[in-house]
Backbone as a ProteinNet text record, in pm:
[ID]
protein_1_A
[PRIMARY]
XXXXXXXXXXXXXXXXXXXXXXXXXXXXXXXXXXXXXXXXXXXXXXXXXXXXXXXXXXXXXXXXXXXXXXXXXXXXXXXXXXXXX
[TERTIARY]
-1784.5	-1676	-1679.8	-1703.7	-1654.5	-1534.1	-1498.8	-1375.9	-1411.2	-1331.8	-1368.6	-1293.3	-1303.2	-1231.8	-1159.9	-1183.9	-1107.5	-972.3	-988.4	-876.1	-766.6	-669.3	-575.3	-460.5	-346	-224.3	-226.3	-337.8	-380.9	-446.4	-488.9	-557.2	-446.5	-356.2	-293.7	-242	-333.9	-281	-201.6	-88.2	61.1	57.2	35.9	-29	-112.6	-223.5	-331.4	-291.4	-363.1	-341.4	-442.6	-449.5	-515.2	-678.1	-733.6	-883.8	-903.6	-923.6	-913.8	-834.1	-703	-605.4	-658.5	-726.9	-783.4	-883.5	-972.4	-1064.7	-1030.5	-939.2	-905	-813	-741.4	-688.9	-803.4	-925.7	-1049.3	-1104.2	-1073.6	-1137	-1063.2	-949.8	-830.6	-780.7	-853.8	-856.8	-989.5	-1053.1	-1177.5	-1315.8	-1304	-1434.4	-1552.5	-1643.6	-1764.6	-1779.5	-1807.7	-1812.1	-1939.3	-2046.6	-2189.2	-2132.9	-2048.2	-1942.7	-1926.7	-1853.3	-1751.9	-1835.5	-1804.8	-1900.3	-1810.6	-1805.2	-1669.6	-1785.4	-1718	-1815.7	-1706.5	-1764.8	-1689.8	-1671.6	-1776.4	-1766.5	-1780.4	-1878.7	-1882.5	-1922	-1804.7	-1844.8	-1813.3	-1817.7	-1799.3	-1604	-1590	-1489	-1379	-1271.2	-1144	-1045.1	-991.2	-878	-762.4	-690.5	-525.2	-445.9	-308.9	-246.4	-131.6	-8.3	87.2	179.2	322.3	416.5	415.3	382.9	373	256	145.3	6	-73.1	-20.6	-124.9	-207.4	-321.9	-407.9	-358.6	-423.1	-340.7	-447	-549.2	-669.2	-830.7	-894.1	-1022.2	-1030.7	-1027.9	-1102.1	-1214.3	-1302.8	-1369.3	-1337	-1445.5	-1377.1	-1480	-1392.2	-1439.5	-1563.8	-1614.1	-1771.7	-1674.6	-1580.3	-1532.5	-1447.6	-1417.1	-1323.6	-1386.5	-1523	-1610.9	-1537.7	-1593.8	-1583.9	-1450.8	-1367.9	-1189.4	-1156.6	-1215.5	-1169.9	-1190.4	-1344.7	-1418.8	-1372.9	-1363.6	-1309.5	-1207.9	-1120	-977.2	-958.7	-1064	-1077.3	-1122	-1220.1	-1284.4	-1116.1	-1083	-990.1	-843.8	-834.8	-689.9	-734.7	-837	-872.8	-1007	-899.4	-976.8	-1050	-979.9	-1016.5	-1217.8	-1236.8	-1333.5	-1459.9	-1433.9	-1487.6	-1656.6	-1655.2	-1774.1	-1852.9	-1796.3	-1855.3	-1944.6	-1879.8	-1916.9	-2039.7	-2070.5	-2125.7	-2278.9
1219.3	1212.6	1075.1	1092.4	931.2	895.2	789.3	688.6	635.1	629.3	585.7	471.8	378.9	241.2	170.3	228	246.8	306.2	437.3	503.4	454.9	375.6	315.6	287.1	238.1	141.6	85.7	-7.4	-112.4	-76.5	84.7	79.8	212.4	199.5	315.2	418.1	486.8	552.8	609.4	651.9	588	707.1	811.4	873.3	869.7	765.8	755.3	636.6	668.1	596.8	530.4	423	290.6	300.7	240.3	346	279.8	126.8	106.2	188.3	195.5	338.4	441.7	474.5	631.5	670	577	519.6	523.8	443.9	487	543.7	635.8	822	846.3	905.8	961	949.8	808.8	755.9	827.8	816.5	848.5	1019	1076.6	1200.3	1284.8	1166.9	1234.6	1214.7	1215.2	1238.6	1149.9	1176	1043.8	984.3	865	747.2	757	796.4	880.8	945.6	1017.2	1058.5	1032.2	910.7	809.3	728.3	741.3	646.7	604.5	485.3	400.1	374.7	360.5	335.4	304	252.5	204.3	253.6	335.9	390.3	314	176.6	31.1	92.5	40.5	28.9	163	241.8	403	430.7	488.7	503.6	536	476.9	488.2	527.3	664.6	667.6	641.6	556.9	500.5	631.1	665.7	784	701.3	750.4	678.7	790	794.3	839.2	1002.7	1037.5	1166.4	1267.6	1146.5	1204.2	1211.6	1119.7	1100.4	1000	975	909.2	824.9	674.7	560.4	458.8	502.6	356.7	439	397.3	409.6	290.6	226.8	120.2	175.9	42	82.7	58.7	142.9	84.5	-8.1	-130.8	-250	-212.4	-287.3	-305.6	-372.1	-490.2	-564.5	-475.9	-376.8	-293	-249.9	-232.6	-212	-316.8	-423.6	-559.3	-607.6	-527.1	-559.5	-481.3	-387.7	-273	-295	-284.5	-320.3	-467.5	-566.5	-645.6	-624	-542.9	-527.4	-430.1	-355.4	-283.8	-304	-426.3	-477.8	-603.8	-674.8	-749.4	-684.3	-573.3	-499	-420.8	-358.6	-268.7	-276.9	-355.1	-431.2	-309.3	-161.5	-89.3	-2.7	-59	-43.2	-133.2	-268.4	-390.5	-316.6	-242.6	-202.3	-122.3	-43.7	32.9	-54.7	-152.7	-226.7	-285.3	-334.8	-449.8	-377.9
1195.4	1102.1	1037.3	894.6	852.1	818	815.5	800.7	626.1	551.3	447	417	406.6	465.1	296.6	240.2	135.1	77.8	177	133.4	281.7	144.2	271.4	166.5	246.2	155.5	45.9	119.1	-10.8	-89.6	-106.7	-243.7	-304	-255	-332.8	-281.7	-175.3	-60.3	-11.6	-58.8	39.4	176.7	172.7	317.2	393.5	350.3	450.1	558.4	662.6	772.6	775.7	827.8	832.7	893.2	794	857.3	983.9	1029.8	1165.9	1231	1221.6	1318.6	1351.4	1220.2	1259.2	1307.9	1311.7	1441.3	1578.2	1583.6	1720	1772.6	1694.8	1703.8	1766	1680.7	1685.2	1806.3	1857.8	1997.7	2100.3	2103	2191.1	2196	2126.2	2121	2149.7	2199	2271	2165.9	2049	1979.7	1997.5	1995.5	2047.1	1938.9	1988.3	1888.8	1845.7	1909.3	1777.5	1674.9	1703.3	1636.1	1494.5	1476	1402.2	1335.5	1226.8	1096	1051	1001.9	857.1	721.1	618.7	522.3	403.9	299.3	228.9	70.1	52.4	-77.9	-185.1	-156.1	-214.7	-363.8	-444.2	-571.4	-661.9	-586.3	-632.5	-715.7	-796.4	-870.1	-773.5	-816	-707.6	-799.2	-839.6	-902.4	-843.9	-967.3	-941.5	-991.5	-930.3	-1008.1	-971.9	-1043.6	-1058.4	-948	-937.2	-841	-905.2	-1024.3	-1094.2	-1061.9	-1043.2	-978.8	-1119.3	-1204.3	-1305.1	-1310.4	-1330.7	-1349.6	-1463.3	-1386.3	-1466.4	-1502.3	-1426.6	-1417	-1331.2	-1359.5	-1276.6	-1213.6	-1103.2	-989.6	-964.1	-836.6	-778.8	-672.7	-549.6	-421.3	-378.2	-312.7	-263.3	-140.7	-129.7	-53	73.6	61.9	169.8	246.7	203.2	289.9	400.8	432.6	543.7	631	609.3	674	680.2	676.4	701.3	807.3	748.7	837.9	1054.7	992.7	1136.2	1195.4	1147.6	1192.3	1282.6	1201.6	1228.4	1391.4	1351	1473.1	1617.5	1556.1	1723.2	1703.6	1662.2	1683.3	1775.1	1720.8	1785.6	1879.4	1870	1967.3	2104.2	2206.2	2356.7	2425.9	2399	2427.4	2370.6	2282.1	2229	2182.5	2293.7	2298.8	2341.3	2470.6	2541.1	2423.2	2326.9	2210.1	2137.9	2091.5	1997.1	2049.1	2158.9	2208.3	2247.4
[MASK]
+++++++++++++++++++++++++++++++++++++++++++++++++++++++++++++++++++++++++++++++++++++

């Protein structure tokens, strides 16, 4: 399953859950971490829609959102130190 570390809050989002979080849902619900991919969708078109659900803007999605994400995840999550390593 991938994580798309883009689709979050900060890009607009307002129902998605935090791609580090949902990582480790994923973990905590059993799925193997061979499993679990994050990726970032670097650069690839990110539509903005406004509260109507209209399209307001084309973005792209950030490359650093990988590297926020994962950070974020070995940082909060002690439980998934042995994964990483």
């Amino acid at each position: 399953m991938d994580v798309t570390t883009c689709v979050s809050h900060e890009y607009g989002f307002k129902k998605a859950v935090k791609p580090s979080e949902a990582v480790r849902i994923l973990m905590k619900n059993g799925v193997p971490t061979e499993r679990i991919t994050m990726s970032s969708d670097g650069n690839g078109s990110l539509p903005i829609f406004n509260d109507r659900g209209e399209l307001v803007k084309i973005g792209r999605a950030p490359v650093s959102s990988l590297y926020r994400e994962f950070k974020d995840l070995v940082n909060t999550g002690r439980h998934i130190i042995g994964v990483c390593s």
